[in-house]
C-alpha positions as CSV (number, residue, x, y, z in Angstrom):
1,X,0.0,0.0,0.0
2,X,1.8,3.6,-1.3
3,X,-0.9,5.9,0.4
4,X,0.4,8.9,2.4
5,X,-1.2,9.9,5.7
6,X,-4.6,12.2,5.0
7,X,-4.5,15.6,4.9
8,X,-6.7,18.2,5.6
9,X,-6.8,21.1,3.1
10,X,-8.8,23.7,1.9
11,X,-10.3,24.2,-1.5
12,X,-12.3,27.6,-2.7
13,X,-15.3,27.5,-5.0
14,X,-17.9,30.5,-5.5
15,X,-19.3,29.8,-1.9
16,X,-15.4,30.5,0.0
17,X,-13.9,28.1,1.7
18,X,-14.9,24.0,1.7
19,X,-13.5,21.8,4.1
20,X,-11.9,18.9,2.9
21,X,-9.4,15.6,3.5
22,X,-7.4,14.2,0.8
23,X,-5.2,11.4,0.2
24,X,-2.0,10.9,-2.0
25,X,-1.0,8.2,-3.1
26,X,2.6,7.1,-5.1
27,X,2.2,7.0,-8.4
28,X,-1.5,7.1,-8.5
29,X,-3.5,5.0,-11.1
30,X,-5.8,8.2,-11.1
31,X,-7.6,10.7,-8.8
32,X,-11.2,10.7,-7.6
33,X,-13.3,13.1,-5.8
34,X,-16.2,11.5,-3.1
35,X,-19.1,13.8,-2.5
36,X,-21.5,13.2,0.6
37,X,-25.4,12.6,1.6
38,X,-27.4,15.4,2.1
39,X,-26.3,17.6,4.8
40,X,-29.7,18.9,6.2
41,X,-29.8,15.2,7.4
42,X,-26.5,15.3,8.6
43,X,-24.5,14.4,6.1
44,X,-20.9,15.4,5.7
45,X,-17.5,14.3,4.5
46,X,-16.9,12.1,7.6
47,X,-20.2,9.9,6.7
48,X,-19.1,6.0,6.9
49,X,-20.3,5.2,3.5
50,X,-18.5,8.0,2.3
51,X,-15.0,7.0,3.7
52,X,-15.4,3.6,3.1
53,X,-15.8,4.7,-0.7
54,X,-12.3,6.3,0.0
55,X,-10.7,3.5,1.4
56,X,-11.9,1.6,-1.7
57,X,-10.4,4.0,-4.1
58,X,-7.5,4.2,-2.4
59,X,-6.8,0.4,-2.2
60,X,-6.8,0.9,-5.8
61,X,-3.8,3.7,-5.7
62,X,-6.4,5.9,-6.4
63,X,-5.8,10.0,-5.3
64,X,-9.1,11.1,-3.4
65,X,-10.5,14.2,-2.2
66,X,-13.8,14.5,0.0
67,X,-14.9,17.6,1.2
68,X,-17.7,19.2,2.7
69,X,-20.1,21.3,0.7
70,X,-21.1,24.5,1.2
71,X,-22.7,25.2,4.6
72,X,-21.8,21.7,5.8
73,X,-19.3,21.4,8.9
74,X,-16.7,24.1,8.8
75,X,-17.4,24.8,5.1
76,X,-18.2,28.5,3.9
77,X,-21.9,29.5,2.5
78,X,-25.0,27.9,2.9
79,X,-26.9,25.2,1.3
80,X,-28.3,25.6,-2.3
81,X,-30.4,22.6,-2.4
82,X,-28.0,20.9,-4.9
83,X,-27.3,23.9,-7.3
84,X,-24.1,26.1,-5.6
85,X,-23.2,22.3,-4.5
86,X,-22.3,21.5,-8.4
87,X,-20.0,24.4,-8.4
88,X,-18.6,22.4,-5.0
89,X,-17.8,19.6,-6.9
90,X,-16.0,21.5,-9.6
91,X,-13.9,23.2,-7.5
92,X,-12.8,19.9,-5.4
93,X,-11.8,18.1,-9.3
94,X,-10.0,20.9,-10.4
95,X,-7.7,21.2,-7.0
96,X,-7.0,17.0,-7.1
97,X,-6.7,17.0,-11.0
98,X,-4.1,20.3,-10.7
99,X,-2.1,18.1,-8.3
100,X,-2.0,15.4,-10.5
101,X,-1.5,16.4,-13.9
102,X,-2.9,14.7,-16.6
103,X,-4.5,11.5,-14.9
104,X,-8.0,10.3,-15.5
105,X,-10.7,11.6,-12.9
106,X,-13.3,9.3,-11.5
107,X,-15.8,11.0,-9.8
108,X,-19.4,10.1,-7.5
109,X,-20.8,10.3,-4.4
110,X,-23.6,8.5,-1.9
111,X,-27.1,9.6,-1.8
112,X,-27.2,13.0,-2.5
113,X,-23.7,13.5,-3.3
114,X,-24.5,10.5,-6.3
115,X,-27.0,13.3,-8.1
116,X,-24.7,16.2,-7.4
117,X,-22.1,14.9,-8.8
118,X,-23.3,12.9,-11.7
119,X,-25.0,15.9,-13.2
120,X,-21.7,17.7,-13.8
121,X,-19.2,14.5,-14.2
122,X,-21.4,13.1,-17.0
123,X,-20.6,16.6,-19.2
124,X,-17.1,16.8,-18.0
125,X,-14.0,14.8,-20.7
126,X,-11.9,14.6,-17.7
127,X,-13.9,12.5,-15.8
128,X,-13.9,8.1,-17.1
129,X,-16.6,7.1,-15.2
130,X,-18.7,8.0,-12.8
131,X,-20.3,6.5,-9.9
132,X,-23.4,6.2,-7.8
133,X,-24.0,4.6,-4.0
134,X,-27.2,4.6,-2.7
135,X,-28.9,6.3,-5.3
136,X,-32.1,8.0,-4.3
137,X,-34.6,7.6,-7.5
138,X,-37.7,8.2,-4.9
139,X,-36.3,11.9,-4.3
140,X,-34.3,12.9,-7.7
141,X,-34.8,12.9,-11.6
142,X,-32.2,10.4,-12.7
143,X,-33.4,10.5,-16.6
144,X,-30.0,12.5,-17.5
145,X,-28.6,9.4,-17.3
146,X,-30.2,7.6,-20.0
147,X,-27.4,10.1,-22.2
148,X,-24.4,9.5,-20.5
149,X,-22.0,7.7,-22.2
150,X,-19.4,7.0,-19.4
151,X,-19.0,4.0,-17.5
152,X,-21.7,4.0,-14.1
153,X,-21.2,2.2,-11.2
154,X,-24.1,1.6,-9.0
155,X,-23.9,0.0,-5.7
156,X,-27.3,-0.1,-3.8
157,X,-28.7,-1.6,-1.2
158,X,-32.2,-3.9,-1.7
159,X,-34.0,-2.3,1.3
160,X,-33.0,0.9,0.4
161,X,-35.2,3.3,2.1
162,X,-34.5,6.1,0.1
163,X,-34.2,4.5,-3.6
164,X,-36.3,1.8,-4.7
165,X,-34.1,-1.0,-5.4
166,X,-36.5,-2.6,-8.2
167,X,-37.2,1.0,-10.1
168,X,-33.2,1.6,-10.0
169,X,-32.5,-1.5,-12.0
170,X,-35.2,-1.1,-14.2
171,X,-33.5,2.2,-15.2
172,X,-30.2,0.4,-14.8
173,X,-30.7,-1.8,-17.3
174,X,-31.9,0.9,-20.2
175,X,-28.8,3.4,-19.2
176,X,-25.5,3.1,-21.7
177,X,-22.4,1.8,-20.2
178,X,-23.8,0.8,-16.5
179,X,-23.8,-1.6,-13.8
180,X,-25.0,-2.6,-10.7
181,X,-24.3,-3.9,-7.8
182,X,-27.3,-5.3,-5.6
183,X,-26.4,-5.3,-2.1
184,X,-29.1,-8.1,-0.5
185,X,-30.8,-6.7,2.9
186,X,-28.8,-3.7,2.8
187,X,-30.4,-0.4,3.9
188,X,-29.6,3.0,2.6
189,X,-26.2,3.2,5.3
190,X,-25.5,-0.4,4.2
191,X,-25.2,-1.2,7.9
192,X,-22.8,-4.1,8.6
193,X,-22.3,-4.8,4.6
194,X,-19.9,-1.5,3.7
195,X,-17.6,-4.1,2.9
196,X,-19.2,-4.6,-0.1
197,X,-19.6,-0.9,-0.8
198,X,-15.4,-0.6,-0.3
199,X,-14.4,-3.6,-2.4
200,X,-17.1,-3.2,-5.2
201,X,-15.6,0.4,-6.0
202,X,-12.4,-1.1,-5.8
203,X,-13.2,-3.6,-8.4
204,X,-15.1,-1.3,-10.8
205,X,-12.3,1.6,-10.4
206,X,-9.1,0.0,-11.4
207,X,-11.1,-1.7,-14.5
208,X,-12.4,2.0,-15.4
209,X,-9.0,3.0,-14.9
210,X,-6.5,0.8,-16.7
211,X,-8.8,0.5,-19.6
């Protein structure tokens, strides 16, 4: 394992400053920004789905960034209900990927941090593929989608509370370049079965990656 302890740092979108941890790694195979659930129910960069998704990437001698988005734990601005929080997301690839020169992006999040982030990384040519845990269908127009061409991950859990497990593999199955990962009698937190979460994007990423 080449990782090098976490850091915290700060990185500046339109909102001020975001909190944020990031890990280097030798010779990366690539970078990857995490984004987190939705932080009016509490959800922040230190969420356990969320660093588990780290560790996974990492395991891969993947470079990651998580950070907070605006108005979330010691980050600058308020919350904009998912619309300043794209501009979040831009700023947090364009700090990794100016660290790392040059080497393919993968970018997603959990819940809420999944749509954030998928909106812009689907549009972005940095970005190979993109990934989605926990992806909450019953709350969010996924339909953009159906017109991405990259590579989508999605790992989600068949008592998911917040997405329903049948509907998102439905949609799964009619979206270009995707796949999914059932999780049997996981929740939305994946309770005792992150595991599964960690390794899966492990998995997915290096093939994404080193194709």
């Amino acid at each position: 394992m080449n990782r090098r302890p976490l850091k915290n740092v700060d990185i500046y979108s339109d909102a001020g400053r975001l909190e944020a941890v990031y890990r280097e790694v030798l010779d990366p195979l690539g970078v990857a920004v995490i984004c987190h659930p939705h932080p009016l129910h509490g959800g922040t960069l230190h969420n356990k789905v969320v660093f588990r998704a780290a560790r996974g990437l990492e395991a891969a001698d993947i470079a990651t960034v998580r950070f907070n988005f605006r108005g979330a734990g010691a980050s600058q601005g308020k919350h904009d209900h998912g619309e300043g929080e794209q501009r979040d997301f831009e700023a947090a690839l364009r700090w990794i990927r100016a660290r790392h020169p040059g080497m393919k992006a993968i970018a997603g999040g959990f819940s809420f941090g999944a749509w954030v982030a998928s909106r812009v990384a689907c549009d972005l040519p940095e970005v190979a593929g993109v990934f989605l845990i926990g992806t909450p269908v019953d709350s969010y127009d996924f339909l953009y989608l159906g017109r991405c061409r990259k590579p989508k991950l999605f790992i989600h859990g068949s008592n998911d509370e917040h997405g329903d497990a049948e509907k998102l593999a439905q949609r799964v199955g009619t979206w270009p370049d995707s796949e999914m990962v059932l999780v049997e009698s996981a929740d939305h937190f994946f309770s005792d079965q992150l595991e599964v979460v960690e390794e899966s994007l492990r998995v997915w990423a290096t093939t994404v990656l080193e194709g």
